[in-house]
C-alpha positions in Angstrom: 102.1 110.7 56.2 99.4 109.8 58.5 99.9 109.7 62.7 97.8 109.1 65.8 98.7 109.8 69.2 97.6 106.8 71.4 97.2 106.6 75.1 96.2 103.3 77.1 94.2 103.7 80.2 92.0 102.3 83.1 89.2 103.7 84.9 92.1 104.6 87.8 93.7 106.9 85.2 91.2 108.8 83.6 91.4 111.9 84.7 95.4 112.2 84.0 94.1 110.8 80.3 92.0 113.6 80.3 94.4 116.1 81.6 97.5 114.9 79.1 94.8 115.0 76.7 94.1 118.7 77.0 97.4 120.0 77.2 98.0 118.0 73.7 94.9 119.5 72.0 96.1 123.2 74.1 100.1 123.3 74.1 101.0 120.5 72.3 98.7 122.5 69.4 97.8 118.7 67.9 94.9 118.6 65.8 95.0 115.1 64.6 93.9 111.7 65.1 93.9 110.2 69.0 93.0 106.7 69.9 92.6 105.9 73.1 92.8 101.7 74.4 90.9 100.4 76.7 90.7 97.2 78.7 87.6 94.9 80.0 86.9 98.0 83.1 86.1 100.4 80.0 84.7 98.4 78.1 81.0 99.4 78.1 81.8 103.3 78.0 83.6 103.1 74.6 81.1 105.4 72.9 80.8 107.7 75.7 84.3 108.1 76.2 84.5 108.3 72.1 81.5 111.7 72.6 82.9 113.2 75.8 86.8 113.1 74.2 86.2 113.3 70.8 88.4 110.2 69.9 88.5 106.9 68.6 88.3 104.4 71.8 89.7 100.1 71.1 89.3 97.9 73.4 91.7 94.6 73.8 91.0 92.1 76.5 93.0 92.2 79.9 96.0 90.2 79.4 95.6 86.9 81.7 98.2 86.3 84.1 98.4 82.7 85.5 98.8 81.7 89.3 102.9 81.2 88.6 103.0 84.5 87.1 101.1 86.5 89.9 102.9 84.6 92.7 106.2 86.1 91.3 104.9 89.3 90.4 103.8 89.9 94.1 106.8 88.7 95.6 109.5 90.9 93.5 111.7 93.4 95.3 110.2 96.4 94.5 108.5 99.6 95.8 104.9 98.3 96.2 103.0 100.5 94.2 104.3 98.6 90.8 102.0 96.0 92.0 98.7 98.0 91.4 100.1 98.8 87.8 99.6 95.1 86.3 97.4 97.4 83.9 100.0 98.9 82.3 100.6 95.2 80.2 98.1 96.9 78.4 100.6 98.9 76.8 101.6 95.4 74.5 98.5 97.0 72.9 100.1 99.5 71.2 102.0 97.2 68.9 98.8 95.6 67.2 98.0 95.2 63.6 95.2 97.5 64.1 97.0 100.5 64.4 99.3 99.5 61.0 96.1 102.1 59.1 98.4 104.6 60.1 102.0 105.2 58.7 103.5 106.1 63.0 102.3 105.9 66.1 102.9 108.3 68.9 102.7 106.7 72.5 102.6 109.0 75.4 101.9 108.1 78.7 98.3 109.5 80.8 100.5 111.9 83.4 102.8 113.5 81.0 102.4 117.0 80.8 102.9 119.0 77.2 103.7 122.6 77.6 105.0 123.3 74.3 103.9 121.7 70.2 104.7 118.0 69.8 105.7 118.8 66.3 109.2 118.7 66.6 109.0 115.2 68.4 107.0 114.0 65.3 109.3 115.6 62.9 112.1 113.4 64.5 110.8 110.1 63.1 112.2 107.9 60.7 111.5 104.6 59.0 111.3 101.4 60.5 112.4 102.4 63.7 111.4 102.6 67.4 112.1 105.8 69.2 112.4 106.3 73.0 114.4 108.2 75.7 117.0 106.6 77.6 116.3 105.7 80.5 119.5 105.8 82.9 119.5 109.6 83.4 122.1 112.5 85.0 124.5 110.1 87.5 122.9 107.0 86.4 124.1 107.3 82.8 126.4 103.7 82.6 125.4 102.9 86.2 122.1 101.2 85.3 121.5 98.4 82.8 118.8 96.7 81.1 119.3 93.9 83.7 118.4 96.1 86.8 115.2 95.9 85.5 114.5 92.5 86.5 114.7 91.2 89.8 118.4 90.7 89.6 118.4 88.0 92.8 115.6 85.8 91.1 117.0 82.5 90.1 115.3 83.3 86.9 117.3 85.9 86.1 120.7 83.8 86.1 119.7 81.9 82.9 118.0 85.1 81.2 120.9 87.0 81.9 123.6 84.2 80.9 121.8 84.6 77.4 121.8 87.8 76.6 124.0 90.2 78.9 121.3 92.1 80.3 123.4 93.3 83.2 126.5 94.6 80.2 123.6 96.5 78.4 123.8 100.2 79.9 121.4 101.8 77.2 117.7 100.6 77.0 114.7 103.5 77.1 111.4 104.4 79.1 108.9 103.2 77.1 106.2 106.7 78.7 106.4 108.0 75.5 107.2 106.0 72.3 107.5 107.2 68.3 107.3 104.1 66.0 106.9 103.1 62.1 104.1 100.8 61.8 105.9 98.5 59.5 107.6 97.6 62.4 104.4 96.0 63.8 103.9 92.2 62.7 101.1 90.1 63.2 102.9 87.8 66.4 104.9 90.7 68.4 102.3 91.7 70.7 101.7 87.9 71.5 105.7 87.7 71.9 105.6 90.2 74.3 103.2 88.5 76.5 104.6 85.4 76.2 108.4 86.8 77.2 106.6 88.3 80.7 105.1 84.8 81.0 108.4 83.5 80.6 110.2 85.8 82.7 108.0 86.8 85.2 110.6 89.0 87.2 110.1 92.6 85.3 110.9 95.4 88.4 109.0 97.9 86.0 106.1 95.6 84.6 105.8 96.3 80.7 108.8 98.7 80.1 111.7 96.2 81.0 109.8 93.8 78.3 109.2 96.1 76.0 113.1 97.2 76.2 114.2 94.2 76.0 112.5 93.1 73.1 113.3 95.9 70.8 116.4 96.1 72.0 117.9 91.8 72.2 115.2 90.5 70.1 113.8 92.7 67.9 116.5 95.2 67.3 114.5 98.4 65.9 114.9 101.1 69.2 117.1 104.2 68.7 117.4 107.1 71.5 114.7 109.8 70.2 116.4 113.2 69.5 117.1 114.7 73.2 116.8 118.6 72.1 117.1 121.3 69.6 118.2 124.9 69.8 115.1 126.1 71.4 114.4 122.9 73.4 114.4 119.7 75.2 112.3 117.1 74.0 111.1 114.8 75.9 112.6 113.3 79.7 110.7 111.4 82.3 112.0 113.8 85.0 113.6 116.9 83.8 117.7 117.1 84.3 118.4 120.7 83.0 116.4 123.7 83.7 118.5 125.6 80.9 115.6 124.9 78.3 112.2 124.5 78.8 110.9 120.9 77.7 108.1 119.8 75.3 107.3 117.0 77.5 107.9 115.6 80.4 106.2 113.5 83.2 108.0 114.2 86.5 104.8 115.8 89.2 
């Protein structure tokens, strides 16, 4: 079985790459493969970045956002910070035929922090399957749905939601750190993904409520990643129980 642990990241968010990255090669105890994707502000520093790290760097194109798609992605009700992230698009990346030379992928986020060995996260895998935390955590558990991450009172949203239910579903994941099959990958789903945020240009959380969506409505291959073992808590975007210490997390 062959991995690689991917990142995607900017200039802005090198030094958390760097600092996740340490902590994966120091408490994470991860020896293998890393590939790291870049976008057009990286782009000339691919084999530095490849020297300094020791990793493999790929570089895809920004993703191009037309005038319709940026007037609605600045408008959206939202804490205002999402609209520096347009970057994280980037993440579509991760679903390329390129990485199909390995058997599974293993997405984390630049900003997690690792304190104890991934392998029991890796261990957890399975075939043909997408892997991801829940996101609706502690009192939110059946409070938020899949639709409350789109702008809910965009006029968009009525038809999208008419179609699929989006505000019914109450289970849909954070896509910060993602376990997949590669023969899940096919040669049009990162191209469907960028066409469904052209489409419906009202994602609160940029990539994540696509990417949800998609494996969840469209492309139905995302189960919940195993939440803990005996020892353990695997992986939570902000830590709800202090009765185990976690492999991963990302809460500062």
């Amino acid at each position: 079985m062959s991995l690689c642990v991917v990142f995607v990241c900017n200039r802005k968010y090198l030094n958390k790459f760097q600092n996740t990255l340490n902590m994966l090669r120091t408490n994470g105890k991860y020896e293998g493969e890393v590939v790291l994707i870049i976008g057009n502000d990286l782009k000339d520093e691919s084999e530095f970045l490849n020297e300094k790290y020791n990793i493999q760097t790929v570089y895809f194109p920004d993703f191009h956002f037309d005038e319709n798609f940026m007037k609605e992605f600045n408008s959206l009700e939202r804490q205002s910070h999402w609209k520096d992230k347009i970057f994280q698009y980037h993440k579509f990346n991760i679903f390329d035929e390129f990485f199909k030379k390995w058997d599974y992928v293993f997405y984390i986020d630049s900003g997690v922090k690792i304190f104890r060995p991934i392998e029991p996260i890796i261990n957890s895998r399975s075939k043909d399957t997408l892997y991801a935390r829940n996101d609706p955590w502690g009192p939110f558990i059946n409070k938020w749905t899949l639709g409350s991450q789109f702008d809910m009172k965009n006029p968009i949203f009525k038809s999208f939601n008419e179609k699929y239910n989006l505000d019914k579903i109450t289970c849909y994941f954070n896509t910060s750190v993602m376990l997949f099959d590669t023969n899940i990958i096919t040669s049009t789903i990162k191209n469907n993904l960028y066409e469904l945020s052209l489409k419906y240009p009202i994602s609160l959380t940029n990539d994540q409520a696509i990417i949800a969506f998609y494996f969840i409505c469209i492309y139905k291959k995302w189960q919940e990643l195993q939440k803990e073992d005996d020892e353990q808590y695997f992986y939570d975007y902000k830590p709800n129980d202090t009765k185990k210490t976690y492999i991963m997390h990302k809460w500062h």
